[in-house]
C-alpha positions in Angstrom: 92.2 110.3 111.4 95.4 108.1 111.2 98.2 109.2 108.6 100.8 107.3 107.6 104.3 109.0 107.5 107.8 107.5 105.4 111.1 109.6 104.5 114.4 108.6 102.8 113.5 105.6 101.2 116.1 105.6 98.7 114.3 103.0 96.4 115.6 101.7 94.5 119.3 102.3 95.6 118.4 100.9 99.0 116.6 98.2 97.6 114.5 97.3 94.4 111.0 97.7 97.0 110.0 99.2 99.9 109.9 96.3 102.8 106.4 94.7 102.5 106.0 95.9 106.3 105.6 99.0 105.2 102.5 98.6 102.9 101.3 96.4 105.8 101.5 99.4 108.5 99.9 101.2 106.4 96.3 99.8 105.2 94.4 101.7 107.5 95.8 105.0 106.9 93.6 108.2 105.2 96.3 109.3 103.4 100.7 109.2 103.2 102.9 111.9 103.7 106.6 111.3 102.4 109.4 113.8 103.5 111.0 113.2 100.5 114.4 111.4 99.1 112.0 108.7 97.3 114.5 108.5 94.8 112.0 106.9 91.7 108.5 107.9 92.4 107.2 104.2 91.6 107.4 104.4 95.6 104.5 106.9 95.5 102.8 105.0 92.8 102.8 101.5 95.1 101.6 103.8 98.8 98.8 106.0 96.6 97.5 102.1 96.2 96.5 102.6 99.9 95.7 106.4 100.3 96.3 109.2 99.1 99.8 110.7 99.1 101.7 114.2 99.3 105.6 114.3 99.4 108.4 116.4 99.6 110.9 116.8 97.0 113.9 115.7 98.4 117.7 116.4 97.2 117.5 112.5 95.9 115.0 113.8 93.2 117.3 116.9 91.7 119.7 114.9 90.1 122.8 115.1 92.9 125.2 112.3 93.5 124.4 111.2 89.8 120.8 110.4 90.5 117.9 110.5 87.8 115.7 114.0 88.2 112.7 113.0 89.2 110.0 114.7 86.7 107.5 117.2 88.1 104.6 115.1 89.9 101.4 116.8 91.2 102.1 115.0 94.3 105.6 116.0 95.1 106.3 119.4 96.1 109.2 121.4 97.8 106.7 122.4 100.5 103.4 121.4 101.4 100.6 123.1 103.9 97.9 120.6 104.2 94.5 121.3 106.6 93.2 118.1 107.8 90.3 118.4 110.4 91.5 121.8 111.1 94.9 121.1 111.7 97.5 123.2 109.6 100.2 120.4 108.7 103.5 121.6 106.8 105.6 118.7 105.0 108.7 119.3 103.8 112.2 117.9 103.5 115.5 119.5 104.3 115.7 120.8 108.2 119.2 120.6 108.6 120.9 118.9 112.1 122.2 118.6 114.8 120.8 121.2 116.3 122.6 123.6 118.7 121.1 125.3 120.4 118.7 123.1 120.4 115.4 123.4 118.7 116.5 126.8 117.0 117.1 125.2 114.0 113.9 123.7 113.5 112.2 126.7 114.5 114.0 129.0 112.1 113.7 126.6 109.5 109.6 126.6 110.1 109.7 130.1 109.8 111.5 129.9 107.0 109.6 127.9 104.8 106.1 128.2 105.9 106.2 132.3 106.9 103.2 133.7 108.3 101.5 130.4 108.6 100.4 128.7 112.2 101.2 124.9 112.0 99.9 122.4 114.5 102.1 119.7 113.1 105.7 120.0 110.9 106.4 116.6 109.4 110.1 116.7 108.0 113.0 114.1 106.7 116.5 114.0 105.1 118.2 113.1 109.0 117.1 109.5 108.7 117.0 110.3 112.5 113.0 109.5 114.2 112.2 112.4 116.5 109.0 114.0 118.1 109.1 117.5 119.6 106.6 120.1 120.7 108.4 123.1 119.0 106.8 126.1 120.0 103.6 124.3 119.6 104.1 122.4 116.8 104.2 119.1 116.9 107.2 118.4 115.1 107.8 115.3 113.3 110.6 113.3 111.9 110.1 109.5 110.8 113.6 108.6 110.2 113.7 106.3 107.2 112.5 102.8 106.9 116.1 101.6 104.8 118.9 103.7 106.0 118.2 104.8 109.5 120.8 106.9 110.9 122.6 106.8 107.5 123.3 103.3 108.4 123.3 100.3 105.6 120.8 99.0 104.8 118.5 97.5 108.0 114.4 97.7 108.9 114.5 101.2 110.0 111.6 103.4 110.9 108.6 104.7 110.3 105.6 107.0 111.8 101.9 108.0 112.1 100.1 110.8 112.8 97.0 111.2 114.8 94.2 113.8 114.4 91.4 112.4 116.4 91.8 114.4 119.8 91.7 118.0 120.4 95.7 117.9 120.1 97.8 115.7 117.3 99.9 113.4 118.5 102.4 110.8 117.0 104.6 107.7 117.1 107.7 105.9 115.8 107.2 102.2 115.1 110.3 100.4 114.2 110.5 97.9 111.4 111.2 94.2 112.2 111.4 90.9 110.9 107.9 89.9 111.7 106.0 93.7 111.4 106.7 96.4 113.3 106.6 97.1 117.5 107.2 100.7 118.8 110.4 102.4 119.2 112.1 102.5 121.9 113.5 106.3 122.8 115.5 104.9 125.9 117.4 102.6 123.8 117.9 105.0 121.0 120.8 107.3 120.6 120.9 110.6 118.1 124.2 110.6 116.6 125.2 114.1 117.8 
């Protein structure tokens, strides 16, 4: 099973669409997961088009900074726990960084907001910094965000997928790029802390 994985989109302050890449990536997918900051949930409207789709309810969507609230939408939520194939996957948005020490943050935060419940796989946003982590062993998952990554201006960014069809999940980054996407380079990348 291939699932296709966005965050901080900021549509349409980044930009009146999502780059057409995007949609592209994800045609194949069985279903989205968004880590919220969609900003205007037309975003979820245009990926549901290709699968089905759960999302986080970011801090873009409760009115800060001036924004619209987003209405309540059965597919946005401030948590999710989602079994696919057997594997328990949480989905959420706000894990706050950097992290120091590192990976306590992450794992206090997963204790946090999903207590008392074993996940294989933590998909998370609000960073707009990619990262993949085996976090006491969950997979731990962080797309960046296809518009703004590293809080940048506006630029092809990132996004990820999520793959259930060994014994163990695994995951990737692909960055954006003029003509589709390639995958991301972790030796060339820097986290900004």
């Amino acid at each position: 099973m291939k699932i296709g994985l966005i965050s901080d989109t900021h549509i349409p302050e980044a930009m009146p669409e999502l780059w057409p890449h995007v949609f592209d990536q994800f045609r194949d997918v069985e279903c989205i997961l968004h880590a919220g900051d969609i900003y205007d949930f037309s975003v979820l409207d245009r990926l549901e088009q290709i699968a089905p789709v759960y999302a986080a309810r970011g801090n873009g969507e409760d009115g800060s900074g001036g924004r619209e609230v987003q209405p309540n939408d059965h597919r946005v939520r401030e948590t999710w726990t989602i079994n696919l194939l057997g594997f328990n996957i949480g989905l959420t948005h706000y894990i706050p960084m950097p992290e120091i020490p590192p990976n306590l943050t992450i794992q206090k935060w997963k204790n946090r907001l999903f207590p008392d419940t074993h996940l294989d796989v933590l998909v998370y946003g609000d960073t707009h910094v990619e990262q993949i982590d085996l976090i006491d062993n969950t997979l731990c998952i962080n797309p960046g965000s296809p518009t703004y990554p590293h809080n940048l201006s506006l630029q092809f960014g990132t996004i990820g997928f999520l793959f259930l069809d060994e014994p163990v999940p695994r995951a990737e980054i692909m960055q954006l790029t003029d003509s589709g996407t390639t995958p991301f380079d972790w030796a060339a990348s820097r986290r900004p802390w």
